[in-house]
C-alpha positions as CSV (number, residue, x, y, z in Angstrom):
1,X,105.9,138.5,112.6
2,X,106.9,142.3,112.2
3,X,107.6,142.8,108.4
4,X,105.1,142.5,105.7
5,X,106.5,144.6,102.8
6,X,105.5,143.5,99.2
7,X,109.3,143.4,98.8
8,X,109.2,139.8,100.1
9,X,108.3,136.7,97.7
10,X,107.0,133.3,98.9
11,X,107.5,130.2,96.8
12,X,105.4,127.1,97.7
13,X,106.8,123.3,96.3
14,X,104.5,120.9,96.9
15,X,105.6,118.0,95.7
16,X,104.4,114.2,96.2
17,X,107.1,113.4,99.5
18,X,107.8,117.0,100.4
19,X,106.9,120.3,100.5
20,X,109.1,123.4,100.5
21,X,108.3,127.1,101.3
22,X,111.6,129.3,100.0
23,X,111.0,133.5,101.1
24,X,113.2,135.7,99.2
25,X,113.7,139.6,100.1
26,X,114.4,141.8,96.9
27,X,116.8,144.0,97.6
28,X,118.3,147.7,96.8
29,X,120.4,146.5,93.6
30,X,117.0,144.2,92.6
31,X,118.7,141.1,93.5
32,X,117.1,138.2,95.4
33,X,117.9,137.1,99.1
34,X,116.9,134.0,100.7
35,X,115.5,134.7,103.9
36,X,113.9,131.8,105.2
37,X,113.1,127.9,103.9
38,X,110.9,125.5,105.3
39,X,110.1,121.6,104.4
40,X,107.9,119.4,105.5
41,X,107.2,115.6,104.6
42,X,104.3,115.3,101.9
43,X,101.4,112.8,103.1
44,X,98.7,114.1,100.9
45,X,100.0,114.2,97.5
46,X,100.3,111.1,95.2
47,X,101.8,111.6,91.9
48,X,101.8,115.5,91.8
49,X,97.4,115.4,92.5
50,X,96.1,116.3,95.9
51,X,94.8,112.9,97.4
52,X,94.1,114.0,100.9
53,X,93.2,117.4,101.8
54,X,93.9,118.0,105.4
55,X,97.0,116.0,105.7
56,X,98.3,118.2,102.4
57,X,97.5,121.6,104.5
58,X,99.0,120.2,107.6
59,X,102.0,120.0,105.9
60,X,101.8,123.1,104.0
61,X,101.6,125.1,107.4
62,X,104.4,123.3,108.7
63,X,107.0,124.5,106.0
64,X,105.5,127.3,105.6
65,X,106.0,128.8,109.8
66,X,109.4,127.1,110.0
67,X,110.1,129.6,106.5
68,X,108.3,132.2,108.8
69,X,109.9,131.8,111.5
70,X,113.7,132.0,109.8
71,X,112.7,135.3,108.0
72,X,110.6,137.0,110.1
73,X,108.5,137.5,107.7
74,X,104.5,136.6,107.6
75,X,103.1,134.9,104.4
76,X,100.6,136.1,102.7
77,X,100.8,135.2,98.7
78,X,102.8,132.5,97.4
79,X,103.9,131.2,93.8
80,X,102.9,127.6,93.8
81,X,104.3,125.2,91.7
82,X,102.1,122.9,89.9
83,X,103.1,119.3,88.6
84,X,101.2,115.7,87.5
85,X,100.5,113.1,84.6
86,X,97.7,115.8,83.8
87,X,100.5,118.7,82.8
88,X,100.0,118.1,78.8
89,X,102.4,120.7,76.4
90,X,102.1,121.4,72.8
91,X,103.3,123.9,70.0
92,X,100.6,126.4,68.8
93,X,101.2,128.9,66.1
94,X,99.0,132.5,65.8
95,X,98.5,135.1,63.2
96,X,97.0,138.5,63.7
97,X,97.8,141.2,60.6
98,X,99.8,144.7,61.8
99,X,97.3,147.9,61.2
100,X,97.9,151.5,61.7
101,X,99.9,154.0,59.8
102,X,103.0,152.7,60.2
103,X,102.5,149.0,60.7
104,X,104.9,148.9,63.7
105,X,104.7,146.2,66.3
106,X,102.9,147.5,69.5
107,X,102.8,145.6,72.6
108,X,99.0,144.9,71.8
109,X,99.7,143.2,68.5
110,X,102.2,141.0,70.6
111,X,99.7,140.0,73.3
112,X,97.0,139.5,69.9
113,X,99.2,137.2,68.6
114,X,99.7,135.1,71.7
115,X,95.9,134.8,72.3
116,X,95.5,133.6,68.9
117,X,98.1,131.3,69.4
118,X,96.2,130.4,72.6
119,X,92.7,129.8,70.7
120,X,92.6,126.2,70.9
121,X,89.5,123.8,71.5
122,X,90.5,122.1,75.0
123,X,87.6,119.6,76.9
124,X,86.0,121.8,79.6
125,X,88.0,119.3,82.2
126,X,91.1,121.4,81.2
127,X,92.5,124.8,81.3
128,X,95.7,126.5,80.3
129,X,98.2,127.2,82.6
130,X,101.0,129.0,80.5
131,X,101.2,130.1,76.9
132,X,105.2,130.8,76.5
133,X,106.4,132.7,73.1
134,X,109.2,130.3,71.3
135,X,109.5,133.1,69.0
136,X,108.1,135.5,66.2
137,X,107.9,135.9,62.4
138,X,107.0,138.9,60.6
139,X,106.6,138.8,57.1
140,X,108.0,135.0,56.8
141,X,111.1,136.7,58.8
142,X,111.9,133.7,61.2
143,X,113.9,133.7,64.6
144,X,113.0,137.3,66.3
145,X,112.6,137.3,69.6
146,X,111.1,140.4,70.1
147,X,109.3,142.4,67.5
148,X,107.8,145.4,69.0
149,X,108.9,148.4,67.4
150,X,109.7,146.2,64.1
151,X,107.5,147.2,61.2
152,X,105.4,144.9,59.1
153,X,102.2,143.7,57.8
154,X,102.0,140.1,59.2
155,X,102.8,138.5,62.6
156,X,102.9,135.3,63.4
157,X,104.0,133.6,66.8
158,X,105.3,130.1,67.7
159,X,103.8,129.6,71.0
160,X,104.1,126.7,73.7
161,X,101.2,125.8,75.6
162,X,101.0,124.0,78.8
163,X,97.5,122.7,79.8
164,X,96.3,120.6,83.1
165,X,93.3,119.4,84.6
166,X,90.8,121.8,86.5
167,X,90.4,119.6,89.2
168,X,93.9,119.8,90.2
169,X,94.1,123.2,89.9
170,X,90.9,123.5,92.3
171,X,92.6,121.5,95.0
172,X,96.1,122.9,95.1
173,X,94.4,126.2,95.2
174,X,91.9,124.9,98.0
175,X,95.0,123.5,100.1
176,X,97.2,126.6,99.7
177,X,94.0,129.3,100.7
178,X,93.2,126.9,103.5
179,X,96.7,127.1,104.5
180,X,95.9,130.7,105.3
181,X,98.1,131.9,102.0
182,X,96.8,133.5,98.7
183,X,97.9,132.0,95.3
184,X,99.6,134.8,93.6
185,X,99.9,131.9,90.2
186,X,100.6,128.7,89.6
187,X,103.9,128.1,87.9
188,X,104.6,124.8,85.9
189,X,107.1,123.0,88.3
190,X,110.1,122.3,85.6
191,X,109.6,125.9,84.6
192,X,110.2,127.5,87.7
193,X,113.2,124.6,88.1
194,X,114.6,125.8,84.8
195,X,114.8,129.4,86.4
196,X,117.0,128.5,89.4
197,X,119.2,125.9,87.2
198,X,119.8,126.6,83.7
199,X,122.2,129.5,82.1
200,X,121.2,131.6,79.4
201,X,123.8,129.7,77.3
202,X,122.6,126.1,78.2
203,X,119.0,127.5,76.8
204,X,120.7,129.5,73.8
205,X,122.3,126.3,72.9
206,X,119.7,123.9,73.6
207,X,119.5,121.9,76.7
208,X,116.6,119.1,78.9
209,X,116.0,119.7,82.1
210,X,115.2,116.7,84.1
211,X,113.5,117.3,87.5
212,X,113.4,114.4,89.4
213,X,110.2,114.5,92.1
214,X,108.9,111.9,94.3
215,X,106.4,111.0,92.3
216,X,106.9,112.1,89.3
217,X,109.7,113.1,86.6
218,X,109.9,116.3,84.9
219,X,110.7,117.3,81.2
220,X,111.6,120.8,79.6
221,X,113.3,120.6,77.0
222,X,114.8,124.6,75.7
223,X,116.3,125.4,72.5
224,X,117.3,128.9,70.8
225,X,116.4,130.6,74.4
226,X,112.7,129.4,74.9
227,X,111.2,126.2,75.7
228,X,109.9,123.9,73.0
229,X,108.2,120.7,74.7
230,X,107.7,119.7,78.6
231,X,106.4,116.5,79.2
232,X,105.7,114.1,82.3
233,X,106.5,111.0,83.3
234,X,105.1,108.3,86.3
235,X,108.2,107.9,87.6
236,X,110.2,109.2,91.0
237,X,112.2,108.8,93.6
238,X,109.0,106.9,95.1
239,X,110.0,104.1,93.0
240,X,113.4,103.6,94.2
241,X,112.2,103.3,97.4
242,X,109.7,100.9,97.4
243,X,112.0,98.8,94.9
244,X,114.4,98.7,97.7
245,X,111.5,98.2,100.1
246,X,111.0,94.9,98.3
247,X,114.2,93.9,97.2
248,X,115.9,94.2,100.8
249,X,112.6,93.2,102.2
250,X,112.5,96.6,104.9
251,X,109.9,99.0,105.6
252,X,109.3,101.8,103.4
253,X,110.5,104.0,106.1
254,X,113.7,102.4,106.3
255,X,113.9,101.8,102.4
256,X,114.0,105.7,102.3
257,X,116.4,106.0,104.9
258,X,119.0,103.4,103.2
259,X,118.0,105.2,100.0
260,X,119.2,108.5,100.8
261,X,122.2,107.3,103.1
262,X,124.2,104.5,100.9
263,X,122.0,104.7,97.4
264,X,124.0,104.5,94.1
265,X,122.1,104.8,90.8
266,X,125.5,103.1,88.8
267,X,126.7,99.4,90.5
268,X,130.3,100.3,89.2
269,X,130.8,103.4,91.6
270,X,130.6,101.0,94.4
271,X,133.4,98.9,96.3
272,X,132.4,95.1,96.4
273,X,133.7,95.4,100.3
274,X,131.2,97.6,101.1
275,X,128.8,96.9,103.2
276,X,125.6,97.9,104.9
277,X,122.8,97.2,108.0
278,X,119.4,97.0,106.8
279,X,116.7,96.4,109.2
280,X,114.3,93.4,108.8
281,X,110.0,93.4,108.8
282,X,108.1,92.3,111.6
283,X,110.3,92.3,114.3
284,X,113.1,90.5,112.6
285,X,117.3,91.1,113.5
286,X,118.7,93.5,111.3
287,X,120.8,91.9,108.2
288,X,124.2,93.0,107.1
289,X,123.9,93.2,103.3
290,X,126.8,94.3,100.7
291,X,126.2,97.7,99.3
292,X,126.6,96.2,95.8
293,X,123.1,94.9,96.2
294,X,121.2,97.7,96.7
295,X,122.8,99.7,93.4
296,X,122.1,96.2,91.6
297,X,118.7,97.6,92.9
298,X,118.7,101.2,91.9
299,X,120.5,101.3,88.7
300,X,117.8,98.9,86.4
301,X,115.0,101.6,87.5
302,X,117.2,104.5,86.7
303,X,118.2,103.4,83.6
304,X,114.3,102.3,83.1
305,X,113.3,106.3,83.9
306,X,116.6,107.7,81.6
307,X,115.3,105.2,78.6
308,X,111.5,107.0,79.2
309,X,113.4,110.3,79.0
310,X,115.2,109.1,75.8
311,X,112.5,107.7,74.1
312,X,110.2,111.3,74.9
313,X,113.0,113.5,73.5
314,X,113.3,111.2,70.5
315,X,109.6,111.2,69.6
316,X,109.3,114.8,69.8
317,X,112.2,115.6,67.5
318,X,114.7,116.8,70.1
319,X,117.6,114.8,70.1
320,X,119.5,116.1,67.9
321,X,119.4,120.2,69.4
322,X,120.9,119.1,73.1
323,X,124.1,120.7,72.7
324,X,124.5,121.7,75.8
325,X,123.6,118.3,77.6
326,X,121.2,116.9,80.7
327,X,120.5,119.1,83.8
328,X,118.9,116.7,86.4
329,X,117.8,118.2,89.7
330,X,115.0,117.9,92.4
331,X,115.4,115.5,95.3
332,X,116.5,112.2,92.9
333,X,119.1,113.9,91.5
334,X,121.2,113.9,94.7
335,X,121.2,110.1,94.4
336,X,124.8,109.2,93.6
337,X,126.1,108.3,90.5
338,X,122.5,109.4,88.8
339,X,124.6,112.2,86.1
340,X,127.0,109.4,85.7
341,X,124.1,107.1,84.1
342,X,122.7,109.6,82.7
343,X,125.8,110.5,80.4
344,X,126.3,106.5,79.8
345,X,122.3,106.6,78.4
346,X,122.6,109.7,76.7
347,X,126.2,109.9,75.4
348,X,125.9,113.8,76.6
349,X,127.5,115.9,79.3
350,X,124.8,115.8,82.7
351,X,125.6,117.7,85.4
352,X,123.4,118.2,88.6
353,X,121.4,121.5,88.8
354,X,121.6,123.4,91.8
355,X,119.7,126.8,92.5
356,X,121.5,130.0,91.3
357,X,121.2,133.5,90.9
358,X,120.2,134.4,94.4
359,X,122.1,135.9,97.5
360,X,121.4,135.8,101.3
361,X,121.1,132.0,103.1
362,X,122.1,130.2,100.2
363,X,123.6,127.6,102.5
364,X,120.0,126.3,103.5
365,X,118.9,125.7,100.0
366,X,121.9,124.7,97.8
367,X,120.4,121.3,96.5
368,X,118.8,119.9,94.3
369,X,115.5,119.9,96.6
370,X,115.4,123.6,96.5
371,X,115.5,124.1,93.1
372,X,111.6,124.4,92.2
373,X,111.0,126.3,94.9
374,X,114.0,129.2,94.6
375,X,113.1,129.4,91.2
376,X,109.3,130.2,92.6
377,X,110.5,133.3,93.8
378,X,112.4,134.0,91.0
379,X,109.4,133.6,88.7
380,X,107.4,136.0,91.5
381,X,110.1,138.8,91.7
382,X,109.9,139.2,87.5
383,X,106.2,139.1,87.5
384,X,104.1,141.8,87.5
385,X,101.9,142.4,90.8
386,X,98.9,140.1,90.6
387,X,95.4,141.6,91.2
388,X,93.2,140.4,94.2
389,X,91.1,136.9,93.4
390,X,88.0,136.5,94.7
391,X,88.8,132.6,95.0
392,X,89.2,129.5,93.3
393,X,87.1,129.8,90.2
394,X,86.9,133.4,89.6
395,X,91.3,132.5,90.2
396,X,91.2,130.2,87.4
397,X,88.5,132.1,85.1
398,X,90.5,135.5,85.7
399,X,94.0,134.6,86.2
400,X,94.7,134.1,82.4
401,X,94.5,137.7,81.2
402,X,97.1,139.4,83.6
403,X,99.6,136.5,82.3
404,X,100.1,138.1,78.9
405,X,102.4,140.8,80.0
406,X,104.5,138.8,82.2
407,X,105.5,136.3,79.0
408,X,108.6,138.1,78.0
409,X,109.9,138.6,81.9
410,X,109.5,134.6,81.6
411,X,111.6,133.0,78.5
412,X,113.2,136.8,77.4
């Protein structure tokens, strides 16, 4: 590998059936180029949590040479996105009072504010991964987005923090350094999704974000240009397959297969003529089954994981600011029909949500699959250069306090 110019950003997906390595090349008008993407099938991962070690590095060091080996380009540091039923996310407000001569809003009194906002009891099991500024108030003046340079004797911030457990912090960070890669930081999955998918005007307006994983599904919900509440739920495309896997009565390898190949989330987009071979267990001759019966299949789980979503954005006092609809990506979104159900569930516009914003081999990552993983490097090329970590828990002790000035290059 001949180039290794900080110019180039790496963005590691590891997710619960696959794992995707995205490299993007910053270029001379300080837009993004895809030079090089990777996958490999996910053995070690249930449910977003590292469950076997070495078979969870294996596959990181395939995805991440066949990314090499496209761009050229050696990996060293990588944004790796982070995902699970342990991602918890809450609203925090802080308060910190404006000194000085002229009570004018320094970049200090910002990154005060957030910390306060920040100062939360959590068990010692957890740390926080992101603390992302909704917006300010100074002086009971609501809505401002930025306020440095404003003057005023009070500011306050509405804050949203995303916390997860230590454990699975250690051992994505274990995986990725054993890999041979450093962890630059560890991105919230539907945040870094959100980055590659979502216009300014869908957040402005108000908009979820549904990222559909193998093991899991995604929530962000954004409203006024910032995120308000991400949640998780223990559901994926995992259970589609193995639903099929038992309904058709195949092997999960084949269930997959059929999955991606004929699967419809909504029994009305299909033809009752249609038809389909589905191979048998132990040995068995293959049966010729009508395609009808494997979305009579599909669609009760999809509607089961669209109710969960429902029932979320309805107990956290969202359903009324989604003017701007549904964007489901990640791997379950290319299911057919699954916007189409969506909209039925939701009585909102849903439209799939494919990476963006980026140049160069767009070709190799223009689905839904890519998503998290272009918006990785997205994430990295805004941040601020990270400093060296000494390893995993002087990363996760230290990692905290160079995150404060890369807030606003996140949500503003």
């Amino acid at each position: 590998m001949a180039r290794k110019i900080d110019r180039f950003v790496a963005g590691l997906d590891i997710g619960t059936t696959k794992i995707c390595c995205v490299i993007a090349e910053k270029n001379a008008a300080g837009r993004l180029d895809i030079i090089g993407a990777g996958r490999a099938p996910s053995r070690g991962m249930r449910k977003g949590v590292v469950v076997n070690v070495d078979q969870t590095v294996e596959a990181l060091k395939a995805a991440v040479e066949e990314a090499e080996l496209m761009a050229g380009v050696s990996v060293e540091r990588a944004w790796v996105g982070i995902a699970g039923g342990h991602i918890r996310g809450f609203n925090s407000r802080g308060v910190v009072a404006i000194t000085g001569r002229e009570r004018e809003v320094s970049r200090d009194d910002v990154e005060r504010v957030v910390e306060s906002a920040r100062a939360v009891q959590l068990p010692t099991d957890r740390v926080i991964f992101h603390a992302l500024p909704r917006d300010f108030l100074m002086d009971d003046q609501e809505g401002i987005r930025d306020p440095i340079g404003m003057s005023g004797s009070r500011l306050e911030a509405n804050v949203h923090i995303v916390t997860g457990a230590v454990s699975s912090l250690n051992n994505i960070t274990n995986c990725v350094n054993r890999a041979g890669i450093e962890v630059a930081d560890v991105v919230l999955e539907q945040l870094a999704a959100a980055m590659a998918t979502l216009t300014p005007d869908e957040k402005e307006l108000g908009v979820a974000l549904v990222d559909i994983g193998g093991g899991t599904t995604d929530l962000a919900v954004f409203m006024d240009g910032s995120i308000c509440h991400t949640a998780v739920l223990p559901a994926g495309g995992e259970h589609f397959t193995n639903d099929i896997a038992v309904g058709l009565r195949t092997p999960t390898d084949e269930a997959e297969r059929i999955k991606i190949k004929y699967g419809c989330a909504l029994a009305s987009l299909v033809e009752e003529d249609q038809t389909i071979e589905v191979p048998s267990v132990g040995g068995r001759r293959p049966r010729v089954l009508s395609r009808h019966i494997l979305s009579e299949i599909l669609q009760p789980r999809t509607e089961e994981i669209f109710g969960l979503l429902q029932e979320e954005i309805s107990r956290a006092g969202f359903e009324s600011v989604l003017s701007s609809g549904l964007v489901v990506t990640g791997g379950g979104a290319m299911l057919e029909g699954m916007p189409e159900i969506a909209e039925q569930i939701f009585d909102l516009p849903v439209r799939r949500g494919m990476p963006a914003g980026v140049g160069g081999l767009t070709d190799g990552i223009s689905s839904p699959i890519h998503a998290t993983a272009v918006g990785l490097t997205i994430y990295g090329a805004s941040a601020p250069a990270p400093a060296a970590r000494p390893g995993v828990p002087g990363f996760m002790m230290g990692r905290m306090g160079g995150r404060v000035k890369s807030w606003f290059a996140e949500l503003f």
